[in-house]
N, C-alpha and C positions, 0 to 999 in steps of 0.2 A: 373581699376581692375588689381593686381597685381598676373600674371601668373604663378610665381614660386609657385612651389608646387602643383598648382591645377589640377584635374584631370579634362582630356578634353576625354569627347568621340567623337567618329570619324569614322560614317559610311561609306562603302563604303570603307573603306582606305588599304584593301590589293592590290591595284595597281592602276594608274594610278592618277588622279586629290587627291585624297583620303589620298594615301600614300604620295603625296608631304603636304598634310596642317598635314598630321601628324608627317611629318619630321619635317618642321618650330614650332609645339606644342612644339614639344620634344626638338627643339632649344633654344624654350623660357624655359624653364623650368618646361612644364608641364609634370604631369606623364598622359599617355596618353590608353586609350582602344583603342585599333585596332580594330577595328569589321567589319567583310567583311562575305559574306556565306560561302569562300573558306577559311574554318580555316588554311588549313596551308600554306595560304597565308599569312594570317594576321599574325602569330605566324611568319614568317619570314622576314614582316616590324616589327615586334616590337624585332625579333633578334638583328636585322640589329641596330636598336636606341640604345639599349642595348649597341653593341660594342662600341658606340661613348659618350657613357656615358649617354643616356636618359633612363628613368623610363617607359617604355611600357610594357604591353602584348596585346596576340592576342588573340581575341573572336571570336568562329565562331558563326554569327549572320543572318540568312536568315529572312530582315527586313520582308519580305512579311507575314511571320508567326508571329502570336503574340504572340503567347507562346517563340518565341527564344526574341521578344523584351522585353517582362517582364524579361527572366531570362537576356537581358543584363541594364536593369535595375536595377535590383538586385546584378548586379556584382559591378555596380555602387557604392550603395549604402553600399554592404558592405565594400569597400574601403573609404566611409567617405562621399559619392555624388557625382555628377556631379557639376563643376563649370562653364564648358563649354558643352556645347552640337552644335556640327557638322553636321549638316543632308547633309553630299555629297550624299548619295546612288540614286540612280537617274538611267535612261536612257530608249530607247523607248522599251524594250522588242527587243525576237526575232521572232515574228512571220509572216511568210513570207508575210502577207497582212497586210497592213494597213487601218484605218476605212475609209471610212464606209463598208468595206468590208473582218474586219477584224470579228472573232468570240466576241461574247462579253465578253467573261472568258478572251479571248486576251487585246480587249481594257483598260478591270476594271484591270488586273493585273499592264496596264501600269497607270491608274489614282490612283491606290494605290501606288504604291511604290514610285512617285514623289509627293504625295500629302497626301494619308492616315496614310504612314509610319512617316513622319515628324510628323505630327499630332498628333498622337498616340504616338509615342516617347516622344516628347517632353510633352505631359503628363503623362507619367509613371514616368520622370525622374524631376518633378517641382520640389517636396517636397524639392530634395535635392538642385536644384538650386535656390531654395526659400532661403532656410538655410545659402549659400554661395553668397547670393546676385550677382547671376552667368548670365551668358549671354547664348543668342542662335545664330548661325548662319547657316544661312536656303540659301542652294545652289540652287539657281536657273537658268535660261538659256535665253538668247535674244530670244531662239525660243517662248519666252513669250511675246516679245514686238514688236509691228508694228501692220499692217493689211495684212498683202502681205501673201497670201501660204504659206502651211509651209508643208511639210513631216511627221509629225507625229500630226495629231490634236490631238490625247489624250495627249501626251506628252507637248505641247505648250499649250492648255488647264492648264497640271495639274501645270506645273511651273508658269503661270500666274497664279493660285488660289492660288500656294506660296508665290509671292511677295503680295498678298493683303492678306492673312493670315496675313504675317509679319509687316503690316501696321495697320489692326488691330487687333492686338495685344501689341501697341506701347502708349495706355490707363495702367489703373492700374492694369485689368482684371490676369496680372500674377506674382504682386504682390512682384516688384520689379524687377523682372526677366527681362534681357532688350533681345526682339527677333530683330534681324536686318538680314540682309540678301544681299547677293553681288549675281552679277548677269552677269556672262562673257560671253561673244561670241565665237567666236570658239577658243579652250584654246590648247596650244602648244604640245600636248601631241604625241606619237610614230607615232601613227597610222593618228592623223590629220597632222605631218610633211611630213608623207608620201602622202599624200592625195598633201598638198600643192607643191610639190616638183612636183607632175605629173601635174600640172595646169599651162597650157600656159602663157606667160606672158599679153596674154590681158585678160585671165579670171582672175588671180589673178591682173589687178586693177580694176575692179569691187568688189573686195572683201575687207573688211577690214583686217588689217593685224592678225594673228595667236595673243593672248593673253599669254603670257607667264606665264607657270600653277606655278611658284615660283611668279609671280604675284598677283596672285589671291589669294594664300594660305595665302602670307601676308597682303592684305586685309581681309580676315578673320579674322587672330588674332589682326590685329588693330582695326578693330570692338570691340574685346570683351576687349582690353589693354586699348584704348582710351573712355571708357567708354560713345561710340556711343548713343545717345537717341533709347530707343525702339520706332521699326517703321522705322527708315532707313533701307535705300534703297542704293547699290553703286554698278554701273552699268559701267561692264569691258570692253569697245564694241569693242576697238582697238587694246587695245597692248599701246595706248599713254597715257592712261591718265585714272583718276576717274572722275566719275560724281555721285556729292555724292546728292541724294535724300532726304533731312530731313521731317519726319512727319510734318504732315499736325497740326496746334494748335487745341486742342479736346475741 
Protein backbone atom coordinates (compact mmCIF):
# COMPACT_ATOMS: atom_id res chain seq x y z
CA UNK A 1 0.00 0.00 0.00
CA UNK A 2 1.39 3.16 -1.03
CA UNK A 3 1.11 6.01 1.65
CA UNK A 4 1.68 8.98 -0.12
CA UNK A 5 -1.18 11.02 -0.36
CA UNK A 6 -3.40 8.84 1.69
CA UNK A 7 -5.41 10.07 4.46
CA UNK A 8 -4.65 8.26 7.75
CA UNK A 9 -6.80 8.87 10.76
CA UNK A 10 -5.42 8.82 14.04
CA UNK A 11 -7.09 8.80 17.34
CA UNK A 12 -5.98 9.60 20.48
CA UNK A 13 -3.05 11.55 18.65
CA UNK A 14 -3.04 15.08 20.39
CA UNK A 15 -0.20 13.85 22.72
CA UNK A 16 1.78 11.27 23.63
CA UNK A 17 1.93 7.45 21.74
CA UNK A 18 -0.76 9.17 19.18
CA UNK A 19 1.00 12.27 18.30
CA UNK A 20 4.28 10.13 17.57
CA UNK A 21 2.43 7.64 14.90
CA UNK A 22 0.99 10.69 13.66
CA UNK A 23 4.23 12.40 13.17
CA UNK A 24 5.82 9.24 11.29
CA UNK A 25 1.96 9.37 9.02
CA UNK A 26 2.81 12.65 8.17
CA UNK A 27 6.61 11.42 7.55
CA UNK A 28 5.42 9.01 5.07
CA UNK A 29 3.39 11.26 3.21
CA UNK A 30 0.13 10.85 4.47
CA UNK A 31 -2.32 13.79 4.95
CA UNK A 32 -3.30 12.96 8.38
CA UNK A 33 -6.64 13.78 10.86
CA UNK A 34 -5.52 14.40 14.27
CA UNK A 35 -8.33 13.51 16.30
CA UNK A 36 -7.89 13.79 20.29
CA UNK A 37 -10.98 15.24 22.67
CA UNK A 38 -8.61 18.09 23.56
CA UNK A 39 -9.24 19.92 20.08
CA UNK A 40 -6.75 22.25 20.56
CA UNK A 41 -4.37 19.81 21.16
CA UNK A 42 -4.92 18.14 18.24
CA UNK A 43 -5.02 21.38 16.01
CA UNK A 44 -1.50 22.06 17.48
CA UNK A 45 -0.02 18.38 16.51
CA UNK A 46 -1.29 19.03 13.15
CA UNK A 47 0.23 22.86 13.45
CA UNK A 48 3.25 21.43 14.28
CA UNK A 49 3.31 18.84 10.84
CA UNK A 50 2.21 21.64 8.83
CA UNK A 51 5.50 23.69 9.69
CA UNK A 52 7.57 20.63 8.45
CA UNK A 53 5.73 20.28 5.38
CA UNK A 54 2.94 17.61 6.30
CA UNK A 55 -0.75 17.72 5.18
CA UNK A 56 -2.63 17.47 8.76
CA UNK A 57 -5.50 18.98 10.65
CA UNK A 58 -6.92 18.73 14.09
CA UNK A 59 -10.31 17.27 15.11
CA UNK A 60 -11.67 17.42 18.20
CA UNK A 61 -13.12 14.04 18.61
CA UNK A 62 -14.45 12.57 22.22
CA UNK A 63 -14.27 8.89 20.86
CA UNK A 64 -16.71 7.93 23.80
CA UNK A 65 -19.50 9.94 22.04
CA UNK A 66 -20.88 8.58 18.81
CA UNK A 67 -22.18 11.35 17.55
CA UNK A 68 -18.41 13.16 17.60
CA UNK A 69 -17.19 9.64 15.79
CA UNK A 70 -19.86 9.93 13.07
CA UNK A 71 -18.95 13.52 12.44
CA UNK A 72 -15.31 12.41 12.42
CA UNK A 73 -16.23 9.99 9.93
CA UNK A 74 -17.61 12.38 7.91
CA UNK A 75 -14.67 14.69 8.03
CA UNK A 76 -13.13 11.66 6.62
CA UNK A 77 -15.06 11.13 3.94
CA UNK A 78 -15.44 14.42 2.80
CA UNK A 79 -11.68 14.59 2.18
CA UNK A 80 -12.02 11.58 -0.22
CA UNK A 81 -11.96 8.48 2.89
CA UNK A 82 -9.99 7.09 5.14
CA UNK A 83 -7.18 4.81 3.69
CA UNK A 84 -5.65 4.31 7.13
CA UNK A 85 -7.50 4.14 10.24
CA UNK A 86 -5.39 4.18 13.76
CA UNK A 87 -7.40 3.16 16.76
CA UNK A 88 -4.54 4.51 19.55
CA UNK A 89 -7.35 6.21 21.87
CA UNK A 90 -7.15 3.79 24.67
CA UNK A 91 -6.36 3.76 28.38
CA UNK A 92 -7.78 2.74 31.88
CA UNK A 93 -10.06 5.82 32.73
CA UNK A 94 -9.77 7.92 35.86
CA UNK A 95 -11.58 6.63 38.36
CA UNK A 96 -10.30 6.33 41.65
CA UNK A 97 -11.34 2.48 42.21
CA UNK A 98 -10.69 -0.17 40.17
CA UNK A 99 -13.18 -3.34 39.40
CA UNK A 100 -14.68 -5.03 41.02
CA UNK A 101 -15.15 -2.22 43.10
CA UNK A 102 -15.28 0.29 40.65
CA UNK A 103 -18.90 1.82 39.74
CA UNK A 104 -20.13 0.21 36.51
CA UNK A 105 -20.60 3.59 34.38
CA UNK A 106 -16.74 3.53 35.48
CA UNK A 107 -15.89 0.01 34.34
CA UNK A 108 -18.12 0.18 30.77
CA UNK A 109 -16.64 3.56 30.06
CA UNK A 110 -13.19 1.86 30.18
CA UNK A 111 -14.55 -1.36 28.08
CA UNK A 112 -15.88 1.08 25.49
CA UNK A 113 -13.33 3.18 24.62
CA UNK A 114 -10.60 0.45 24.32
CA UNK A 115 -12.86 -1.88 22.57
CA UNK A 116 -16.43 -0.35 21.57
CA UNK A 117 -14.78 2.77 20.20
CA UNK A 118 -12.47 0.90 17.65
CA UNK A 119 -15.45 -1.07 16.81
CA UNK A 120 -17.61 1.46 16.02
CA UNK A 121 -15.06 3.57 14.16
CA UNK A 122 -13.88 1.32 12.38
CA UNK A 123 -17.30 0.76 11.04
CA UNK A 124 -18.44 4.20 10.28
CA UNK A 125 -15.23 4.53 8.40
CA UNK A 126 -15.27 0.93 6.05
CA UNK A 127 -17.17 2.30 3.00
CA UNK A 128 -14.23 4.60 2.40
CA UNK A 129 -11.47 2.06 3.35
CA UNK A 130 -13.34 -0.45 1.28
CA UNK A 131 -12.90 2.18 -1.76
CA UNK A 132 -9.21 2.68 -1.11
CA UNK A 133 -8.46 -0.97 -0.54
CA UNK A 134 -7.05 0.67 3.03
CA UNK A 135 -5.81 -0.82 6.24
CA UNK A 136 -6.68 -0.70 9.97
CA UNK A 137 -4.32 -0.70 12.77
CA UNK A 138 -5.83 -1.41 16.24
CA UNK A 139 -3.46 -0.34 19.29
CA UNK A 140 -3.46 -2.71 21.66
CA UNK A 141 -1.50 -3.49 25.19
CA UNK A 142 0.54 -6.62 26.86
CA UNK A 143 -1.83 -5.76 29.60
CA UNK A 144 -3.69 -8.17 27.23
CA UNK A 145 -1.41 -11.00 27.35
CA UNK A 146 -0.36 -13.62 29.97
CA UNK A 147 -2.36 -14.91 33.16
CA UNK A 148 -0.59 -13.07 35.89
CA UNK A 149 -2.76 -9.83 37.78
CA UNK A 150 -2.99 -7.06 36.15
CA UNK A 151 -4.17 -3.47 37.55
CA UNK A 152 -6.98 -2.67 35.46
CA UNK A 153 -9.13 -5.89 34.54
CA UNK A 154 -11.49 -3.78 32.29
CA UNK A 155 -8.72 -2.53 30.52
CA UNK A 156 -6.63 -5.95 29.89
CA UNK A 157 -10.03 -7.54 29.24
CA UNK A 158 -11.00 -4.86 26.61
CA UNK A 159 -7.28 -4.90 24.68
CA UNK A 160 -7.43 -8.55 24.64
CA UNK A 161 -11.03 -8.59 22.88
CA UNK A 162 -8.95 -6.13 20.48
CA UNK A 163 -6.40 -8.40 19.41
CA UNK A 164 -8.96 -11.21 18.61
CA UNK A 165 -11.37 -8.68 17.14
CA UNK A 166 -8.29 -8.06 14.86
CA UNK A 167 -7.79 -11.78 14.27
CA UNK A 168 -11.09 -12.23 13.34
CA UNK A 169 -11.53 -10.06 11.09
CA UNK A 170 -8.39 -11.15 9.15
CA UNK A 171 -11.43 -13.42 6.70
CA UNK A 172 -13.09 -11.59 3.95
CA UNK A 173 -15.83 -10.31 6.26
CA UNK A 174 -14.23 -6.55 5.57
CA UNK A 175 -14.02 -6.85 2.20
CA UNK A 176 -10.54 -6.19 1.36
CA UNK A 177 -9.77 -4.05 4.18
CA UNK A 178 -6.78 -5.56 5.99
CA UNK A 179 -7.28 -4.92 10.24
CA UNK A 180 -3.87 -5.89 11.92
CA UNK A 181 -2.89 -4.70 15.08
CA UNK A 182 0.55 -4.18 17.16
CA UNK A 183 0.63 -4.68 20.66
CA UNK A 184 3.55 -2.88 22.95
CA UNK A 185 4.61 -3.11 26.37
CA UNK A 186 5.42 -0.47 28.34
CA UNK A 187 6.11 2.28 25.58
CA UNK A 188 8.85 5.04 26.14
CA UNK A 189 6.72 7.84 26.80
CA UNK A 190 7.47 11.14 29.49
CA UNK A 191 5.67 10.04 32.12
CA UNK A 192 6.59 6.06 31.82
CA UNK A 193 10.65 7.43 31.65
CA UNK A 194 10.01 8.99 34.66
CA UNK A 195 8.48 6.16 36.21
CA UNK A 196 11.52 4.10 34.95
CA UNK A 197 14.12 6.41 36.13
CA UNK A 198 12.70 6.14 39.89
CA UNK A 199 13.07 2.19 39.63
CA UNK A 200 15.90 0.65 41.65
CA UNK A 201 18.15 -1.18 39.69
CA UNK A 202 16.86 -4.57 40.92
CA UNK A 203 13.39 -3.70 40.01
CA UNK A 204 14.09 -2.62 36.63
CA UNK A 205 15.75 -6.12 35.84
CA UNK A 206 12.78 -7.70 36.57
CA UNK A 207 11.19 -5.72 34.07
CA UNK A 208 11.38 -5.65 30.35
CA UNK A 209 13.17 -2.79 28.84
CA UNK A 210 10.84 0.80 28.08
CA UNK A 211 9.61 0.12 24.08
CA UNK A 212 10.56 2.99 22.21
CA UNK A 213 7.11 4.98 21.14
CA UNK A 214 9.16 5.87 17.53
CA UNK A 215 9.20 2.16 17.58
CA UNK A 216 6.03 1.38 17.72
CA UNK A 217 4.60 4.03 15.41
CA UNK A 218 6.81 2.58 12.70
CA UNK A 219 5.52 -0.71 13.24
CA UNK A 220 2.13 0.71 12.53
CA UNK A 221 2.77 2.25 9.35
CA UNK A 222 4.70 -0.81 8.20
CA UNK A 223 1.65 -2.80 8.88
CA UNK A 224 -0.38 -0.71 6.64
CA UNK A 225 3.00 -0.05 3.66
CA UNK A 226 3.94 -3.73 3.90
CA UNK A 227 0.69 -4.88 2.98
CA UNK A 228 0.50 -7.18 6.25
CA UNK A 229 -2.28 -10.07 5.92
CA UNK A 230 -5.46 -9.19 7.85
CA UNK A 231 -5.30 -10.68 11.17
CA UNK A 232 -1.77 -10.11 12.23
CA UNK A 233 -0.72 -9.67 15.15
CA UNK A 234 2.91 -7.81 16.10
CA UNK A 235 3.81 -7.77 19.67
CA UNK A 236 6.32 -5.06 21.07
CA UNK A 237 7.32 -6.58 24.48
CA UNK A 238 10.89 -5.23 24.86
CA UNK A 239 12.19 -2.51 23.13
CA UNK A 240 14.41 -5.53 21.20
CA UNK A 241 12.68 -6.76 18.64
CA UNK A 242 9.14 -7.84 16.69
CA UNK A 243 7.24 -10.96 17.12
CA UNK A 244 5.19 -10.90 14.35
CA UNK A 245 1.93 -13.13 14.83
CA UNK A 246 0.36 -14.26 11.18
CA UNK A 247 -3.24 -15.41 11.04
CA UNK A 248 -4.21 -18.55 11.64
CA UNK A 249 -5.26 -20.31 7.65
CA UNK A 250 -9.47 -19.85 7.58
Amino acid sequence: MDLTGCLAVVTGAGAGLGEVVARAAAARGCRVLVADRDGEAAERVAAGLRTTGGRARGVACDVLLDDDLERLAAEADAEGGAALLVNNAGGWGDAPAQYPDADPDEWSAVLALNLRTPMLLLQRCLPGLRRHGGAVVNVASSGALGRAPYGSPPYGAAKAGLIRLTTSLGGPATGGVRVTCVVPGWVGLPRALEEWDALTVAERSGRPALVPSEHVAATVLDLAADDAPGGTVVELLDGTGRTVLAPDPA
